[in-house]
C-alpha positions in Angstrom: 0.0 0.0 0.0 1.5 3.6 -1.2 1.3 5.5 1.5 2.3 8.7 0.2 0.0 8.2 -2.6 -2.9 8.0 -0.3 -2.1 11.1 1.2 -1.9 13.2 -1.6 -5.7 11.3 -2.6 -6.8 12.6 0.9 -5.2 15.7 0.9 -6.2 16.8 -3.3 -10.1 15.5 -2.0 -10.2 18.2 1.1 -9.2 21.0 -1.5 -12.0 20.4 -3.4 -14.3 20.2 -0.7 -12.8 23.3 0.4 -13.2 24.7 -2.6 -16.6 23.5 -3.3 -17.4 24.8 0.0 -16.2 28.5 -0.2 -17.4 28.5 -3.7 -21.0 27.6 -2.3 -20.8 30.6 0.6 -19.4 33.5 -2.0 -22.1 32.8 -4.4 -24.5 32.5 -1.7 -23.5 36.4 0.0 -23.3 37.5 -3.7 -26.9 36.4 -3.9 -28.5 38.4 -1.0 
């Protein structure tokens, strides 16, 4: 099992949520 590899999965997967998650608040203050 790759180790590192795995990481960078988890780590790559948080930034998008992340980023999904800002994403998702600036369009909503935008909105009101």
């Amino acid at each position: 099992m790759n180790w590192n590899g795995l990481k960078a999965k988890v780590k790559s997967l948080t930034v998008q949520i992340v980023r999904n998650y800002k994403q998702r608040k600036l369009r909503r203050y935008f909105m009101s």
